[in-house]
C-alpha positions in Angstrom: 62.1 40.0 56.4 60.9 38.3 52.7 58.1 39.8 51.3 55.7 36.4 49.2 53.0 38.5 47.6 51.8 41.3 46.0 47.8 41.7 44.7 46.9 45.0 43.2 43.5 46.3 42.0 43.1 49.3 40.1 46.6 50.6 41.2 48.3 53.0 39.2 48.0 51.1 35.4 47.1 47.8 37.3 44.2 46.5 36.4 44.2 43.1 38.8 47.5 41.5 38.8 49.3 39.2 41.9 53.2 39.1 42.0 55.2 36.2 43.7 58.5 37.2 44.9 61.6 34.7 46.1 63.6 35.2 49.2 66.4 36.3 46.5 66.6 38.5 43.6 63.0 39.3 41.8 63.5 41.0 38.6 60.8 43.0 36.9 61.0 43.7 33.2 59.8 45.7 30.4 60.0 48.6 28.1 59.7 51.7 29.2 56.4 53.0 30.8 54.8 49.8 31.4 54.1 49.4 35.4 57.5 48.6 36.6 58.2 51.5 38.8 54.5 51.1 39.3 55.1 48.0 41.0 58.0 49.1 42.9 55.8 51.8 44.4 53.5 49.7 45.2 55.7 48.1 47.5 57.5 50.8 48.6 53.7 52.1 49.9 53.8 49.5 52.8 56.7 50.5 54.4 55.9 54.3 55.3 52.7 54.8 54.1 53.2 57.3 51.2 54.5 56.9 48.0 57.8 58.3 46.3 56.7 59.7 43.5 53.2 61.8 44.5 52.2 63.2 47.4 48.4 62.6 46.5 46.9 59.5 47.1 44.6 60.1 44.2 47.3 59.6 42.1 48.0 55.9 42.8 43.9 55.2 41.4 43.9 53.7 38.3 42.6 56.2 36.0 38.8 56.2 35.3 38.2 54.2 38.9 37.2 55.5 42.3 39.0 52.6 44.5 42.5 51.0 44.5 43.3 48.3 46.4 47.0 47.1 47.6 47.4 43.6 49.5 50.7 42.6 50.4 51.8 39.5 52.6 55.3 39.2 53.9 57.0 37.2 56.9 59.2 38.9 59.3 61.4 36.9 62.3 58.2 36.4 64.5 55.5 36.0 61.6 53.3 36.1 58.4 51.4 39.3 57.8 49.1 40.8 55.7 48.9 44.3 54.6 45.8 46.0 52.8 45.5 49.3 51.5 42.3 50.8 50.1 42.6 54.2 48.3 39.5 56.5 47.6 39.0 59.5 45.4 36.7 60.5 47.7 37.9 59.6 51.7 41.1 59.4 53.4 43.1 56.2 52.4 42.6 53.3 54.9 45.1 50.6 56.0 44.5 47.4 57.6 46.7 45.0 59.3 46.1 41.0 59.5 42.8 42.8 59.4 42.7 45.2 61.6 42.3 49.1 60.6 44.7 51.0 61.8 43.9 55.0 62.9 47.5 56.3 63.1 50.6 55.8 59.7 53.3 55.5 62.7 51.5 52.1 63.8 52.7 50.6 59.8 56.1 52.1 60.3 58.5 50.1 61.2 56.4 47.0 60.4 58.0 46.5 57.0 61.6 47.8 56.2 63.0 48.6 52.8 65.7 50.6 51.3 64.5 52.1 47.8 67.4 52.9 45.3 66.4 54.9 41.7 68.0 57.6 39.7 66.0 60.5 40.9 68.2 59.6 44.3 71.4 60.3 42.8 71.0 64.0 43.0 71.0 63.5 46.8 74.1 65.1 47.1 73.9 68.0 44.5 70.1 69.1 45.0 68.6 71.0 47.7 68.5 70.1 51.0 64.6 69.2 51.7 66.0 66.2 49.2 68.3 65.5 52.0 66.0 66.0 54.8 63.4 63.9 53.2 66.1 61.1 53.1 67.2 61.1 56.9 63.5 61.3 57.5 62.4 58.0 55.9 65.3 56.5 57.0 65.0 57.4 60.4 61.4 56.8 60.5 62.2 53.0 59.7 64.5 52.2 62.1 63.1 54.6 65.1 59.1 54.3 64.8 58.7 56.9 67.3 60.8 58.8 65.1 58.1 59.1 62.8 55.9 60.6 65.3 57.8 63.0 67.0 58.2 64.2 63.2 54.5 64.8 62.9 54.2 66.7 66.4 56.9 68.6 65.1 55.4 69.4 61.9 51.8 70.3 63.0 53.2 72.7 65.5 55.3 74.3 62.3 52.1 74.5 60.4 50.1 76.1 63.7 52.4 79.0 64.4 53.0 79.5 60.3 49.5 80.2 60.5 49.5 82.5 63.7 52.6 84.4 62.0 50.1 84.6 58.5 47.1 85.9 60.7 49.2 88.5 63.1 50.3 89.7 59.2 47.9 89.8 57.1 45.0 90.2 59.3 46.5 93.2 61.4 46.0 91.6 64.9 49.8 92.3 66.6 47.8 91.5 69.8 48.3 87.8 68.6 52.0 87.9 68.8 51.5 87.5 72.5 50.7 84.0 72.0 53.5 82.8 69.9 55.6 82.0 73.0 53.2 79.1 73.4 54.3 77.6 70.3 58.0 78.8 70.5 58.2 76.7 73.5 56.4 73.6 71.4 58.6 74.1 68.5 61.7 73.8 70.7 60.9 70.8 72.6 59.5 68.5 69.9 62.6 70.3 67.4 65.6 69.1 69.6 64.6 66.1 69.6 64.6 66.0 65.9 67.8 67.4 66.1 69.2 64.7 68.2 68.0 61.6 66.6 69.1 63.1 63.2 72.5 63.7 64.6 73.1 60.2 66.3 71.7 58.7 62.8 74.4 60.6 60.6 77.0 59.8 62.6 76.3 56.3 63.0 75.2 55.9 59.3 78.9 57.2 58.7 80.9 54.8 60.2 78.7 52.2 58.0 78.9 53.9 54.9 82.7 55.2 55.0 83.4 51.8 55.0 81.9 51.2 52.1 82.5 53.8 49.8 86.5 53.2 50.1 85.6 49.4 49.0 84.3 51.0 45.8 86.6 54.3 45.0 89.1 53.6 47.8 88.5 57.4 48.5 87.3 58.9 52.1 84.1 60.0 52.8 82.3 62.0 55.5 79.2 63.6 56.2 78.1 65.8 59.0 74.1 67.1 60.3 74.0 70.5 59.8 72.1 72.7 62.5 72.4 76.0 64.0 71.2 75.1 67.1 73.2 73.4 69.9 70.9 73.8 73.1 66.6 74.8 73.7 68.2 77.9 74.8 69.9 79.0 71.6 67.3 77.4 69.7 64.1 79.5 71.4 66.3 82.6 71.4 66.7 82.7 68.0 63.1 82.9 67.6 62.4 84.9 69.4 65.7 87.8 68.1 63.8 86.6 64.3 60.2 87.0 65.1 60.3 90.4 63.0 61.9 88.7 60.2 59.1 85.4 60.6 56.7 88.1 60.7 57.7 90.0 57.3 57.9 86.3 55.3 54.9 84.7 57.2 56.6 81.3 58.3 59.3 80.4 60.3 62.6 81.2 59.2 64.7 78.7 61.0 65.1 75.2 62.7 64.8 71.5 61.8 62.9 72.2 58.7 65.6 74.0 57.6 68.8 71.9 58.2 70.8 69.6 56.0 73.0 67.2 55.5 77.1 68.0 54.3 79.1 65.6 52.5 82.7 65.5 51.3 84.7 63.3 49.5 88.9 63.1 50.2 88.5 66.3 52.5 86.6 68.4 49.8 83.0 69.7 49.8 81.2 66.7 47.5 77.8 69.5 46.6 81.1 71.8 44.7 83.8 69.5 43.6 82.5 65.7 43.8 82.3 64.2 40.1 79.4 62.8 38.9 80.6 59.4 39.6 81.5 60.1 43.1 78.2 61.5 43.9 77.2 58.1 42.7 79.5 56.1 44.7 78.7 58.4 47.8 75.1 57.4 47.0 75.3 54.0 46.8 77.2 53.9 49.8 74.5 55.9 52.0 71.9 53.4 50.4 74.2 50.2 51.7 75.0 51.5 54.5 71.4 51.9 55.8 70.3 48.2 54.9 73.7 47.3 56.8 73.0 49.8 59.7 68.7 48.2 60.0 70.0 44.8 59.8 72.1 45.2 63.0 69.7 47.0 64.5 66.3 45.0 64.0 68.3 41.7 63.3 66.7 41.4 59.6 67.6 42.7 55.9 65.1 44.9 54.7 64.2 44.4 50.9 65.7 46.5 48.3 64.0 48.1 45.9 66.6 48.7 43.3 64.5 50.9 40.2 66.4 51.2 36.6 69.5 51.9 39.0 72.0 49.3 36.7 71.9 51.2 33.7 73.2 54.0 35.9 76.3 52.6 37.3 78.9 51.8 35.7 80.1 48.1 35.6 82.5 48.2 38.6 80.0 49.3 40.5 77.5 46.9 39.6 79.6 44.4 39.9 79.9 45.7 43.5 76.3 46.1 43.9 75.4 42.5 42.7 78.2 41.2 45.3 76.3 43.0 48.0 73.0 42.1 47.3 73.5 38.3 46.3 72.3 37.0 50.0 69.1 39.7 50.3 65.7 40.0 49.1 65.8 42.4 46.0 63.6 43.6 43.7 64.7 45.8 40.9 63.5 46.8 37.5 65.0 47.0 34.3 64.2 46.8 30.5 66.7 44.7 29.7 67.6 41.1 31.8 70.6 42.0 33.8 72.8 39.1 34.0 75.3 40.1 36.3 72.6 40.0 38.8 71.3 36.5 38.1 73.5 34.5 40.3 71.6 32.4 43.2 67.4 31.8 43.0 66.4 34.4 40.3 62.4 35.0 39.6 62.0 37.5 36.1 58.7 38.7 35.6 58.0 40.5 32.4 55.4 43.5 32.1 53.6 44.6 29.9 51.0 47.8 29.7 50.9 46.9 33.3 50.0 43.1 32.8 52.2 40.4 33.8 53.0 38.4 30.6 55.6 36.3 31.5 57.0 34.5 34.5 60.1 32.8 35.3 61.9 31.5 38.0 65.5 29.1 38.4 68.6 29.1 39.1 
């Protein structure tokens, strides 16, 4: 899948601006604070819907406007489409494909695949575990569409009896409690399946990125889903043994919200002992590993988004990256040209204040 174009209006510190990409490496360049990441965003907007840096849409509208527009046309195995996003201060954003408005975000997912790669990903393995969750979530959601919905199902029934557990509390009405079993039983379905698909993913995502990692550090690597719950059973027990303890916090205390993701390096837990360069490694493996893992399942590369990410590796692993990524679409930012990269078809696009001031492309 090659992504051609990019038009944005009013997006972020785009005023109106249209980027051209290659089927190879696309290099976006600047000082600091100029619309690169902006860019990057931008793209990274068409594969899931939402962006990595905000959760409000009102965000991405450049500042003293009321619309922003996103248009982006890319080619898959089967054909050319185009993507447009409109984004309102006022109303829900809307999406349209080859022209078409779409109703539901799960009927984008899946359409275009990309693997994004910047520094605030590096404390994958050392921060808290909705980091981690958030990860296998997006990835998931890419490479199993009805992942994506299941998610949601799951999450509005969360937010449902969060409320019901708020009301019976705060509003003194116990008689409520009575009804929780409807959404205990909700919770349990839609959660083990969660469960499942996340468990399948890690170990799959394993094999692909164990591989990987000893090519880099020649150290071995593993990583294991976390959850409490092995069966519906054990799962809509303990919610029922907790419901005093739900009750008393006023949400629910346990299930696939609530899991995460463990890692260790040479045998050793990687969140207590891993050094800053193996957390690195271990994260540049994961992020390989899942381009590797959607290729052979789709039967295309999906385009990396690679964001200031050079000047945090050191130069073997750069040198290991830019061997990886030579025969993939890529677009990355930097503020600086990086010339280990420019092997192959290379397009450099300078920015400026969020203005493209100077385009290149060669060999």
């Amino acid at each position: 899948m090659i992504i051609e174009s990019l038009h944005l209006t009013n997006f972020r510190n785009y005023c109106d601006e249209e980027f051209s990409f290659l089927p190879q490496t696309n290099i976006l360049y600047g000082k600091n604070a100029q619309g690169k990441t902006n860019a990057l965003e931008a793209l990274y907007l068409f594969s899931i819907g939402k962006s990595f840096r905000t959760q409000q849409d009102r965000d991405l509208i450049r500042f003293g406007e009321d619309l922003a527009r996103a248009e982006l046309t890319f080619s898959d195995a089967k054909r050319r489409q185009k993507i447009e996003i409109f984004i309102r201060r006022d109303r829900k954003k809307q999406i349209k494909i080859n022209g078409v408005v779409i109703h539901k975000l799960s009927e984008l997912v899946g359409r275009l695949n990309v693997v994004l790669f910047c520094p605030e990903e590096l404390g994958l393995i050392k921060d808290g575990p909705h980091v981690r969750r958030r990860f296998l979530d997006i990835a998931l959601s890419q490479l199993r569409p009805n992942y994506y919905h299941l998610l949601g199902l799951y999450n509005k029934v969360l937010e449902q009896r969060n409320h019901l557990l708020k009301k019976i509390k705060y509003k003194n009405e116990p008689s409520l409690a009575g009804t929780l079993f409807i959404w205990n039983e909700k919770l349990v379905s839609y959660g083990m399946q969660l469960i499942q698909y996340r468990s399948d993913f890690i170990q799959t995502l394993e094999h692909y990125a164990q591989k990987i990692h000893r090519e880099i550090s020649g150290e071995s690597f593993e990583m294991q889903y976390c959850t409490r719950f092995e069966s519906k059973e054990a799962f809509l027990e303990k919610l029922n043994t907790t419901l005093d303890k739900d009750l008393e916090q006023g949400y629910t205390l346990h299930g696939p919200h609530r899991d995460d993701i463990a890692f260790s390096v040479n045998g050793r837990d990687a969140k207590a002992f891993a050094s800053q360069g193996q957390q690195r490694t271990m994260v540049l493996s994961l992020k390989l590993a899942q381009a590797d893992l959607l290729f052979d399942d789709v039967g295309e590369y999906p385009v990396l988004l690679l964001d200031d990410i050079m000047s945090e590796l050191d130069a073997g692993r750069r040198s290991y990256l830019a061997k990886r990524i030579t025969d993939k679409q890529v677009v990355l930012t930097c503020t600086d040209m990086e010339q280990n990269l420019c092997s192959g078809s290379v397009r450099a696009v300078q920015i400026n204040n969020g203005a493209i001031v100077c385009e290149n492309a060669g060999k």
